[in-house]
Residue, then its C-alpha position, 0 to 999 in steps of 0.5 A: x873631104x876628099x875629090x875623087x879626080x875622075x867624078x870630081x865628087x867629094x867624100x869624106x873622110x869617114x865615107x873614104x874610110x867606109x868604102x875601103x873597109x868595104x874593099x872598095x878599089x877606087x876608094x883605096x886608090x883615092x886613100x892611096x892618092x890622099x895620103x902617099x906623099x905625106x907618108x912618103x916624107x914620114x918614112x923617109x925622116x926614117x929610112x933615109x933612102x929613097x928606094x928602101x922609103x917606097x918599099x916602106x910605104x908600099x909594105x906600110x899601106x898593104x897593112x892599111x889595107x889589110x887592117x882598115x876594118x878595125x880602124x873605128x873613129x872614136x878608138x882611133x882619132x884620125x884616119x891619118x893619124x893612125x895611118x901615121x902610126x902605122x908608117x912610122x912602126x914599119x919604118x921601125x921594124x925596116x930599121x930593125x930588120x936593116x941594123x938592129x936599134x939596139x946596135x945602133x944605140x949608145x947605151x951612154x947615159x950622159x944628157x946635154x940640154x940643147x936650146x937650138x937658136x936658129x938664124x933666119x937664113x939657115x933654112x928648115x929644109x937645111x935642119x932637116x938635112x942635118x937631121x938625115x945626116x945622123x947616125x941611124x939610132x940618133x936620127x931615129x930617136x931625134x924623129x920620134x921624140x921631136x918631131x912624131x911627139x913620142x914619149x922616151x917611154x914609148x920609144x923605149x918600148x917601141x926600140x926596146x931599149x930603156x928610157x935613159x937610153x932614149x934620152x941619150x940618144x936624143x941628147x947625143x942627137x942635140x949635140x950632133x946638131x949643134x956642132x953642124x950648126x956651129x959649122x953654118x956659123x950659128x952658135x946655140x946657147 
C-alpha cells in the first residue's frame, strides 16, 4: 500500500501500478517517490559515484516509465523487483559504457573459498565500505552474486564474460576483503 502525501489515500501496489500504465503523472511521482532512495542505494553499490548514481537512476526510472505497460504481476513478481532489475541492468550498461567489464575483468581462474567472520564491532555499514573500495570488475561481480543473488551464469551472460571468470572475480573480490578485514584486526578462517 502506498499513502499519497497530498490526499493521504492509499493505493496499492497493483492500483499505483495501473495508474502509471495509464500515464497518470501523480501516480508515477508517487512510484517516483516509493522507490527512489532504495533504487538510489541499489545503483549506487554499483557506480560508486554519487553524481554519476542520479544519472542512473534518472535514466533508470525513464525506462520504468516507458516500459511500465508491459509489466504484468503474475510474469513479473514484484513491482519492485522488476524495478530492481531494471536498475541494476543500467548500472551495468553505465559501467560498460564508463570502462568496459570485460576490461576490467581478470580472466585469472584461480578460486579461494572465503568464510568471512565477522566482529560484532566492525559494522556492516563499514563492509560495505569495503565493498565500494573494490576495483570496478570485483565490486561489480561481488554485488551481483552476494548481494543482488545472481547466478555466475547470469552474470556472465549479463558481463559477457565466462563463468570461471565470474567465479574469479567474486574469489578475488573475497581475497580483497579479507586482507582489509585482517587490516581492522579480524582474522577470517
Amino acid at each position: 500500500m502506498v499513502e499519497t502525501p497530498d490526499t493521504g489515500i492509499i493505493l496499492s501496489e497493483e492500483r499505483l501500478t495501473m495508474l502509471c500504465q495509464q500515464g497518470d503523472s501523480k501516480a508515477q511521482r508517487l512510484l517516483y517517490e516509493r522507490y527512489s532512495d532504495q533504487m538510489f542505494r541499489v545503483c549506487f553499490r554499483y557506480v560508486k559515484k554519487e553524481f554519476e548514481t542520479e544519472d542512473v537512476l534518472a535514466v533508470g526510472f525513464v525506462k520504468v516509465f516507458k516500459n511500465i505497460e508491459r509489466f504484468e504481476y503474475r510474469d513479473k513478481g514484484s513491482l519492485g523487483s522488476w524495478i530492481k532489475r531494471i536498475m541494476i541492468n543500467e548500472s551495468l550498461m553505465h559501467l560498460r559504457k564508463k570502462n568496459p567489464l570485460n576490461q576490467a575483468l581478470d580472466a585469472s581462474e584461480v578460486q579461494i573459498q572465503c568464510n568471512l567472520q565477522t566482529d560484532q564491532d566492525l559494522l556492516a555499514q563499514d563492509i560495505y565500505r569495503m565493498v565500494r573500495q573494490l576495483p570496478t570488475g570485483y565490486r561489480t561481480v561481488f554485488n551481483m552474486y552476494v548481494i543482488d543473488g545472481y547466478t555466475h551464469k547470469e552474470i556472465a551472460n549479463y558481463l559477457k564474460v565466462s563463468e570461471n571468470t565470474s567465479k574469479s572475480q567474486l574469489s578475488k573480490a573475497r581475497g580483497h576483503l579479507r586482507k582489509m578485514l585482517k587490516k581492522h584486526g579480524i582474522e577470517n578462517e
